[in-house]
Legacy VTK file of the C-alpha trace (Angstrom):
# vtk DataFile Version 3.0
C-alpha trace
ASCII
DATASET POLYDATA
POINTS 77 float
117.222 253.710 366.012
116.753 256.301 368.611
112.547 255.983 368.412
112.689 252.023 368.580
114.335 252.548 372.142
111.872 255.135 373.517
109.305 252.233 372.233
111.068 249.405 374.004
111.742 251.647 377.179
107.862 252.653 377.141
106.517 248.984 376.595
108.742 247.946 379.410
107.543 250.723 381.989
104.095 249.784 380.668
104.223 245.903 381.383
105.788 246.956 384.941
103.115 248.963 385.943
100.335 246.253 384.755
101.991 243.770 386.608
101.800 246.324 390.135
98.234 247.056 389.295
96.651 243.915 391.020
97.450 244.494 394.151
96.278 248.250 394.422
93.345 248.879 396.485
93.431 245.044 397.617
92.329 244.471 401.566
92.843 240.904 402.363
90.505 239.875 406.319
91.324 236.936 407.390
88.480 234.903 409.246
89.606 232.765 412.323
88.431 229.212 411.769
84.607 229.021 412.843
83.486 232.354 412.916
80.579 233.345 411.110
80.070 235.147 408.273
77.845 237.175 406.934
76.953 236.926 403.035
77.110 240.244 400.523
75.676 238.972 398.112
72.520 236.374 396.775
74.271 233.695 395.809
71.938 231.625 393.598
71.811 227.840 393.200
74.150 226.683 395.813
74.619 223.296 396.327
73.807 222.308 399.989
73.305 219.644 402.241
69.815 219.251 404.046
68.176 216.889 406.393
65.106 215.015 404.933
62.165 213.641 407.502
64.212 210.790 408.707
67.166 213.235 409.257
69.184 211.704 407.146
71.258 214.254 404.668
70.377 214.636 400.962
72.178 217.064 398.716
69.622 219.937 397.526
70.143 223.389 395.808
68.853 226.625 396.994
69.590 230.308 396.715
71.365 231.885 399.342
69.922 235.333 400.079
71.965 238.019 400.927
72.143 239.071 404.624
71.862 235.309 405.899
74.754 234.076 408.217
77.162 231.279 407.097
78.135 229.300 410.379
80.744 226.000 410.143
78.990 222.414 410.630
79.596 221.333 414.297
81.060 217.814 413.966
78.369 215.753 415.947
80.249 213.322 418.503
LINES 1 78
77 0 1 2 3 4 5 6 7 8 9 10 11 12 13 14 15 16 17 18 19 20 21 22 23 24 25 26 27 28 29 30 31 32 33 34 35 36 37 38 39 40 41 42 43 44 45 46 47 48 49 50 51 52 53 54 55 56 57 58 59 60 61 62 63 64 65 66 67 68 69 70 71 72 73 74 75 76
């Protein structure tokens, strides 16, 4: 009896400290609306928006390489 509650104390420390273990060593920045930001990362086939000849938008895929700046759309007036 005695070793099934050392095994029942031990699972429930375990699951405890599992359950803190997400939130170690996480930093959380947050961006005011509009800034830019710089990308970390290549991010391959994203889906974006372009403008064709005519300037009208089509949706097109590209890579993203690392380094480039992400910027918000300006809402044209």
């Amino acid at each position: 009896m005695q070793r099934k509650t050392q095994w029942k104390l031990a699972s429930a420390i375990a699951i405890c400290a599992l359950g803190c273990l997400p939130g170690c060593g996480t930093r959380v920045i947050l961006i005011p609306p509009g800034e830019p930001v710089r990308l970390r990362e290549t991010i391959r086939d994203a889906p974006v928006w372009v403008r064709d000849a005519e300037g009208e938008e089509v949706a097109g895929v590209m890579d993203l390489p690392a380094g480039w700046y992400c910027l918000p759309d300006d809402p044209v007036d």
